[in-house]
C-alpha positions in Angstrom: -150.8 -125.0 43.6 -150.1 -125.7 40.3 -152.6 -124.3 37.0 -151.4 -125.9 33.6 -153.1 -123.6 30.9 -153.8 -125.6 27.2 -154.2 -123.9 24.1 -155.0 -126.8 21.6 -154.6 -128.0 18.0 -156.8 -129.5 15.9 -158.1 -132.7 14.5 -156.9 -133.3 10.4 -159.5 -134.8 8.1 -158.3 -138.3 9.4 -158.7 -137.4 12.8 -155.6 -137.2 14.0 -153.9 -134.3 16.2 -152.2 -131.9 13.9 -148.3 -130.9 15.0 -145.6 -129.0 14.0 -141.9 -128.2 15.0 -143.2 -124.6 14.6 -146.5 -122.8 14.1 -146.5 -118.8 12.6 -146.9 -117.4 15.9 -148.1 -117.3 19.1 -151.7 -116.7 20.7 -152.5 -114.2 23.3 -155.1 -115.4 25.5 -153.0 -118.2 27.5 -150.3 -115.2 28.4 -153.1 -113.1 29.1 -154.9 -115.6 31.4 -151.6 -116.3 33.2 -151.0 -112.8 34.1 -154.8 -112.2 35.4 -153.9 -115.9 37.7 -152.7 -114.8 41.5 -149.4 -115.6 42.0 -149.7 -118.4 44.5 -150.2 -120.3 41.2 -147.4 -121.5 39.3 -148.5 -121.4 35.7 -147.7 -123.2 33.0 -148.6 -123.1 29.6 -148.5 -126.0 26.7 -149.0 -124.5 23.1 -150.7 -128.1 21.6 -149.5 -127.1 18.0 -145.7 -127.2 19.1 -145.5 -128.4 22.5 -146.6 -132.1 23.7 -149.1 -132.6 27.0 -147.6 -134.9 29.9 -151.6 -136.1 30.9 -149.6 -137.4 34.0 -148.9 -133.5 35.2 -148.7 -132.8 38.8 -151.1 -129.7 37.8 -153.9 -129.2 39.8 -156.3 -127.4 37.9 -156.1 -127.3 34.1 -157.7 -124.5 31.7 -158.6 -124.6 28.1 -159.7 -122.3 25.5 -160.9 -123.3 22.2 -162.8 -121.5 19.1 -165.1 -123.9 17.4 -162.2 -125.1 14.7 -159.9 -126.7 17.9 -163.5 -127.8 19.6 -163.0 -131.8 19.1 -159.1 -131.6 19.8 -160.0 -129.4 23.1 -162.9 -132.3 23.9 -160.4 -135.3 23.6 -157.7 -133.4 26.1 -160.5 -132.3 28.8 -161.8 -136.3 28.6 -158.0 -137.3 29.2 -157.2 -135.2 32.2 -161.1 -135.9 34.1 -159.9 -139.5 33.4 -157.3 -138.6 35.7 -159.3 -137.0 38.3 -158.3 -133.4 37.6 -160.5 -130.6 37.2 -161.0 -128.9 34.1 -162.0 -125.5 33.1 -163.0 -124.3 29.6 -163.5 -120.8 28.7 -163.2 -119.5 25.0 -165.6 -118.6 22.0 -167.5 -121.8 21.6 -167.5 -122.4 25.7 -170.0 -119.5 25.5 -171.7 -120.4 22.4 -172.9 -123.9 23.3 -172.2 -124.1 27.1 -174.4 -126.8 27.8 -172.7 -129.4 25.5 -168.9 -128.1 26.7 -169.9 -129.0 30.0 -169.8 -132.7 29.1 -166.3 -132.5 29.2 -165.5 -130.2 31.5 -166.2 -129.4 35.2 -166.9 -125.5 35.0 -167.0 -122.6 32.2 -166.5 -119.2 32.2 -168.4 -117.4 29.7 -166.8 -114.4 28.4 -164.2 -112.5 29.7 -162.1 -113.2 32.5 -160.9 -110.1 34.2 -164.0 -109.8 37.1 -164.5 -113.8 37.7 -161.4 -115.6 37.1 -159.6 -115.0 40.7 -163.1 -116.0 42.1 -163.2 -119.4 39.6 -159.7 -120.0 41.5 -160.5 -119.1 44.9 -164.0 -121.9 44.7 -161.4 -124.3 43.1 -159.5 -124.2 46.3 -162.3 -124.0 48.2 -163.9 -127.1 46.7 -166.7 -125.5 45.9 -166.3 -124.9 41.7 -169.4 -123.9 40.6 -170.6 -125.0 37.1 -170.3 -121.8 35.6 -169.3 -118.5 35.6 -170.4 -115.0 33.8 -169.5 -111.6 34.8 -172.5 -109.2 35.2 -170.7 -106.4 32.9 -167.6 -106.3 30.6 -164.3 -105.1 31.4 -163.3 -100.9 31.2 -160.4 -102.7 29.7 -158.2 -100.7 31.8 -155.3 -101.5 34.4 -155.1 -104.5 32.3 -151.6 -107.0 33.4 -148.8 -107.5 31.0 -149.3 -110.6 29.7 -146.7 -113.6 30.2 -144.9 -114.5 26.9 -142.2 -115.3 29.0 -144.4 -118.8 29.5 -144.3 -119.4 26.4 -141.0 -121.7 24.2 -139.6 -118.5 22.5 -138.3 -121.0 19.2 -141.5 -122.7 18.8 -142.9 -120.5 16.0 -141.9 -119.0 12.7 -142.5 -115.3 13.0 -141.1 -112.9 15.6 -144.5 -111.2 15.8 -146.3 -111.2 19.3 -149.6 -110.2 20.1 -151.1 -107.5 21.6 -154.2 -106.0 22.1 -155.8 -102.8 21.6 -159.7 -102.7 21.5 -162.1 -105.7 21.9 -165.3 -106.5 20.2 -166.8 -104.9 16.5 -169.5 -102.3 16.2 -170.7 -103.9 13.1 -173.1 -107.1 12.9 -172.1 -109.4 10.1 -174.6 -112.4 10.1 -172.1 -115.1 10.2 -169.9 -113.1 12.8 -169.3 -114.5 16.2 -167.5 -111.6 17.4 -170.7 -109.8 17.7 -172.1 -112.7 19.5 -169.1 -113.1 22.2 -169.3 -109.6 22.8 -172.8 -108.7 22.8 -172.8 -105.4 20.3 -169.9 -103.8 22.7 -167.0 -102.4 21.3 -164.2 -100.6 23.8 -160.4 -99.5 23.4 -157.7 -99.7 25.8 -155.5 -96.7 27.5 -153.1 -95.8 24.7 -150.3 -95.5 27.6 -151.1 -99.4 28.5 -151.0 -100.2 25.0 -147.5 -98.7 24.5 -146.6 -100.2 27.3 -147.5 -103.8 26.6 -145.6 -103.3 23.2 -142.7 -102.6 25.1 -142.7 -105.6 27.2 -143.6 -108.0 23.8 -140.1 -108.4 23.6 -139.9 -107.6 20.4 -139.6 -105.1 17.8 -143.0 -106.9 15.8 -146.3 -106.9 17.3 -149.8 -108.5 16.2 -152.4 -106.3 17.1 -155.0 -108.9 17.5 -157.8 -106.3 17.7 -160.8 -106.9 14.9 -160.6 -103.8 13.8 -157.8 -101.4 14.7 -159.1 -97.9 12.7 -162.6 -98.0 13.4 -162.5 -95.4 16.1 -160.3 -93.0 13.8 -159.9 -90.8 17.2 -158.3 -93.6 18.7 -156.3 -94.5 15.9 -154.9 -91.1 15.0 -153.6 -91.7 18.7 -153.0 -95.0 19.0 -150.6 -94.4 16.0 -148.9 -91.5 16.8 -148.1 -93.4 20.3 -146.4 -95.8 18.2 -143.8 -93.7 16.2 -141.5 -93.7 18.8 -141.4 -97.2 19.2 -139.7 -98.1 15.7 -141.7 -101.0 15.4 -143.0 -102.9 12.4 -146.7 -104.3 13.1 -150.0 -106.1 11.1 -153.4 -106.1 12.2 -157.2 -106.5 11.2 -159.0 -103.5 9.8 -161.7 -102.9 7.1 -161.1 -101.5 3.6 -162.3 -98.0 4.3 -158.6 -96.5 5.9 -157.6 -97.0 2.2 -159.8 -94.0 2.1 -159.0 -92.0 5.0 -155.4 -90.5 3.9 -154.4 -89.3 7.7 -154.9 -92.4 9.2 -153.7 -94.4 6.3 -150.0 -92.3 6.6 -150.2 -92.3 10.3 -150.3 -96.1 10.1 -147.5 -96.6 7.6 -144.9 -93.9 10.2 -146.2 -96.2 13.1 -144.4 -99.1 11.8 -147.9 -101.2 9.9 -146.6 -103.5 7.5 -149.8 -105.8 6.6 -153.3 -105.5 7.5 -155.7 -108.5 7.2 -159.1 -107.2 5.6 -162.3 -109.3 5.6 -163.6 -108.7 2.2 -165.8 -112.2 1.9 -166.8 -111.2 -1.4 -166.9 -110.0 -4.8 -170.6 -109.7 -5.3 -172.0 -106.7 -3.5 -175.7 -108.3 -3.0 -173.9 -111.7 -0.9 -172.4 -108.9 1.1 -175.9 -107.0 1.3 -176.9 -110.8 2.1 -174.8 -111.0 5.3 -175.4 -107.1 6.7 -171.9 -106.6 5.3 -173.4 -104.0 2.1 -171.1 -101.3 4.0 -168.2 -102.9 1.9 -168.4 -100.9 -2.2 -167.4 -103.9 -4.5 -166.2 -101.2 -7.2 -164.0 -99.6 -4.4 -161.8 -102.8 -4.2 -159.5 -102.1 -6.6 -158.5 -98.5 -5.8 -158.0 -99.4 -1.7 -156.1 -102.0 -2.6 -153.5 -99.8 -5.0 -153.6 -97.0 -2.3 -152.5 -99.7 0.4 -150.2 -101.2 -1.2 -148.7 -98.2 -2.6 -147.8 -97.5 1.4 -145.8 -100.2 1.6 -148.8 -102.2 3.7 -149.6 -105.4 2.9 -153.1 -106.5 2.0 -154.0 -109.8 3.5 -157.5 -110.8 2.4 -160.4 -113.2 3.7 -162.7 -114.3 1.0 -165.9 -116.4 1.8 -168.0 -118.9 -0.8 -171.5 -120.1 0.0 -173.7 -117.1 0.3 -176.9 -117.2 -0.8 -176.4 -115.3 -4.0 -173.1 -117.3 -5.1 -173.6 -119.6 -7.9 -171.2 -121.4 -10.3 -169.1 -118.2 -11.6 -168.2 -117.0 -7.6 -164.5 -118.6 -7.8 -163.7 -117.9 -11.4 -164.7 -114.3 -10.6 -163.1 -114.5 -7.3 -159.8 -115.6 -8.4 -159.4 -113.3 -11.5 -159.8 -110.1 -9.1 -157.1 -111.7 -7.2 -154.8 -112.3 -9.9 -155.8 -109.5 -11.7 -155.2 -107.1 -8.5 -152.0 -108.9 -8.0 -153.5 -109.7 -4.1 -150.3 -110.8 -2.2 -152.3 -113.1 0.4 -155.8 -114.5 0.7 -157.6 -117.0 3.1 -160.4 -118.9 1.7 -163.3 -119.9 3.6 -166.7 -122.1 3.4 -169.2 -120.3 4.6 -169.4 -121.9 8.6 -172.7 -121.6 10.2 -170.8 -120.8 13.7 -172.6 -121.6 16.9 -174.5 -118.9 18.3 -174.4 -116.5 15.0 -177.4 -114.8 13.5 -176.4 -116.9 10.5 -176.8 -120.5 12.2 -180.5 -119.5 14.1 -181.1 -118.3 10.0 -180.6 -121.5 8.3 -181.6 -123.7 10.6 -185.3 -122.1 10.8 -184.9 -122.3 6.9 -184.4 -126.3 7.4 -180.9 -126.2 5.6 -178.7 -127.1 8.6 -177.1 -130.5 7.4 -177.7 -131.6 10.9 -175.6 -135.2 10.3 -172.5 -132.6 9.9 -173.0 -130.0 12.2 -170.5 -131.4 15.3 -167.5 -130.4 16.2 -165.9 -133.0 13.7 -166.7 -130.9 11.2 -166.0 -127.6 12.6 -163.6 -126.3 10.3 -162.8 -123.9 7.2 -163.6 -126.1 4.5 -166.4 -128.3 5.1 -169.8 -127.6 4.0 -172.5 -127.8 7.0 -175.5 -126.4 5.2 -177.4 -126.4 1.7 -176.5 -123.2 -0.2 -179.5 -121.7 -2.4 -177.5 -122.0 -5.6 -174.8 -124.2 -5.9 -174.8 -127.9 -4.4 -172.3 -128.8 -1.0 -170.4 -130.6 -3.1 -169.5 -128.1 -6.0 -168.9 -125.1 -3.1 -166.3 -127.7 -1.6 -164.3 -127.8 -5.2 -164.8 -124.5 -6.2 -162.9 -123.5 -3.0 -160.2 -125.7 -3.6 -160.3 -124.9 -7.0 -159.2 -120.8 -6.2 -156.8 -122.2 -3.3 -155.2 -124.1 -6.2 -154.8 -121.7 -8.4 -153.9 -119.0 -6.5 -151.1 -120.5 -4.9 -149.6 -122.0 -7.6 -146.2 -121.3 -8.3 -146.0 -119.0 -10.9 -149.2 -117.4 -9.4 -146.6 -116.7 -6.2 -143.9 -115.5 -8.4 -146.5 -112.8 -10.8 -148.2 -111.8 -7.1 -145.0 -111.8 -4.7 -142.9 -109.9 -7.1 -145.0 -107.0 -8.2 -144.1 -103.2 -7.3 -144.0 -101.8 -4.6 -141.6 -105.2 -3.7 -142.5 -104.8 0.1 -142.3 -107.3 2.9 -141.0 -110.1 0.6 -139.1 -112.0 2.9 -142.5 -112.3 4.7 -144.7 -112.5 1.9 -142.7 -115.4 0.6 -142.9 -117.4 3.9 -146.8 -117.0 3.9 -147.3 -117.8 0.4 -145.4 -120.9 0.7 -146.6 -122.2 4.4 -150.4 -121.9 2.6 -149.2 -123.6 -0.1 -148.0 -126.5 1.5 -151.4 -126.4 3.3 -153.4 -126.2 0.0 -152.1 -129.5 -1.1 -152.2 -131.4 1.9 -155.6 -130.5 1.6 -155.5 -129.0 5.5 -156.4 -125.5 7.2 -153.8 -123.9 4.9 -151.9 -121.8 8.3 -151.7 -125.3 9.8 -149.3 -126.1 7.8 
């Protein structure tokens, strides 16, 4: 039996499918899915960024996954495929935030992980008997976990050599407008170091993605995790929080281990929006000094900002962008604040009335569209002022002061970045997209 897995694109602004002769890299949950599938399957997987989908496939079964930014683009490949009488399984972030209206366009979901319930998903697929949903009673040890299959996956399709691999699973923390916390209920677990050492060996190369949400939180783990990972002479980037700028063992320990780049959800500039958002564990006048130590490492800070909270008014993105510029921040992402499906953040505003209910479907699920009233500023200034920082701060000469700045680290890679989110910026499109 055959068991065609789909990771999809998106929709653009005019509602067509976005594609690329490369994207940055790959993702790890189609891999990971096709190494939990028993091997009388034959798998295949079709990256929808890179790769084009044959609706006339001799598959059998076909699985999707989709957060809620691929959600429409995910919705018009499921419709294709039941059009031609094949079954269709979703699974993914927004699959478990709003089941009932995924199941329009599927014929079963599995809500959240895989590991104790996907063989049994298969087995009632050949059985006939696919039940309409599926939900394992506890989550995964995360241990005797299977290599994942990258070798599945067109090895030229995508710009970096970085593959991913995972360590932990799930945040301790409870951000309002999180859906990390959601998926995983509160739990937060790490992996066997051993396993993780030797899924980085089996990547097949020499630069990993550590797709965890935040790799030092367990310092324990991390003092060990990192010492495993000397040996290896391996350059990685992950997610983390500002405080390892702090923590002088772990930050150094990082840095031997081979990190390069660390993507760090800052969101904001003005401590009370954090406060706002149950984020107040971030020190606004602790920026500046974390960023220097990191950088002075030789790892790359690679920040998310957010605009829209409920104490942003008209002077968040001219206060934004000049501590960018001013901290000489090699790489940002911007975002509009996103009500997401199932976050404490969308049950919030929508008992405050400020849901803009005529938006809020998956056509609009994306980085830069406004879906609710902010208390201060109107939709339609928070949509400029974002695009009024992504401007700026990918200008050219804003590349050149930022890129070229001591310690002069990474800029092969820094370059790439800036430029790929710059061609995104003024297309106007999800600025990685591009």
């Amino acid at each position: 039996m055959k068991l065609l897995l789909i990771q999809p694109s998106h929709l653009d602004e005019k509602g067509e499918v976005y594609k690329t002769k490369k994207a940055l890299m790959p993702s790890l949950t189609m891999p990971y899915i096709a190494a939990l599938t028993p091997s009388e399957f034959t798998v295949e997987i079709i990256d929808d960024h890179v790769d084009d989908i044959n609706f006339d496939s001799d598959a059998d079964i076909i699985g999707i996954t989709s957060i809620y930014t691929q959600i429409s683009r995910a919705y018009q490949i499921a419709d294709e495929f039941r059009k031609k009488r094949k079954k269709v399984i979703f699974g993914g972030f927004h699959a478990a935030a709003c089941p009932e209206e995924v199941l329009e366009h599927c014929d079963s979901i599995v809500i959240g992980e895989a590991e104790y319930i996907w063989e049994s998903v298969l087995e009632d697929f050949k059985k006939g008997e696919l039940k309409r949903a599926y939900k394992a009673q506890k989550f995964h040890d995360l241990q005797n976990l299977p290599v994942p299959r990258f070798d599945l996956l067109r090895q030229n399709a995508y710009w970096l050599p970085f593959r991913p691999v995972q360590t932990s699973r799930g945040c301790p923390y409870s951000c309002e407008f999180c859906s990390v916390t959601q998926f995983y209920e509160g739990a937060y677990r790490v992996r066997p170091v051993e396993e993780v050492v030797r899924d980085v060996k089996a990547a097949g190369s020499k630069k990993i993605f550590f797709v965890d949400d935040n790799i030092i939180i367990n310092r324990e783990y991390a003092r060990k995790l990192f010492s495993s990972l000397i040996a290896l002479k391996i350059k990685w980037i992950s997610q983390g929080n500002i405080s390892i700028a702090k923590d002088k063992e772990i930050l150094g320990l990082a840095r031997q281990s081979g990190c390069i780049g660390l993507y760090i959800g800052l969101e904001s500039v003005n401590y009370n929006s954090l406060k706002s958002v149950n984020k107040g564990f971030h020190k606004v006048t602790e920026y500046a000094d974390a960023l220097s130590a990191l950088k002075k490492e030789g790892i790359t800070p690679f920040l998310s900002m957010i605009f829209g909270f409920d104490c942003d008014n008209e002077e968040v993105f001219k206060d934004t962008l000049r501590f960018l510029l001013e901290n000489r921040v090699p790489l940002v992402l911007l975002y509009i604040l996103m009500p997401i499906p199932g976050t404490k953040l969308t049950q919030r505003l929508r008992a405050e009335g400020r849901i803009i209910e005529e938006k809020y479907n998956p056509k609009y699920f994306n980085s830069h569209d406004v879906l609710f009233k902010p208390k201060l500023i109107s939709p339609e200034d928070l949509k400029s002022g974002f695009w009024f920082v992504y401007d700026k701060f990918y200008s050219l000469s804003s590349i050149i002061r930022r890129v070229f700045s001591p310690p002069l680290k990474n800029l092969y890679l820094l370059l790439l970045i800036n430029f790929i989110i710059r061609k995104g910026v003024k297309k106007r499109m999800r600025p990685l997209s591009a």
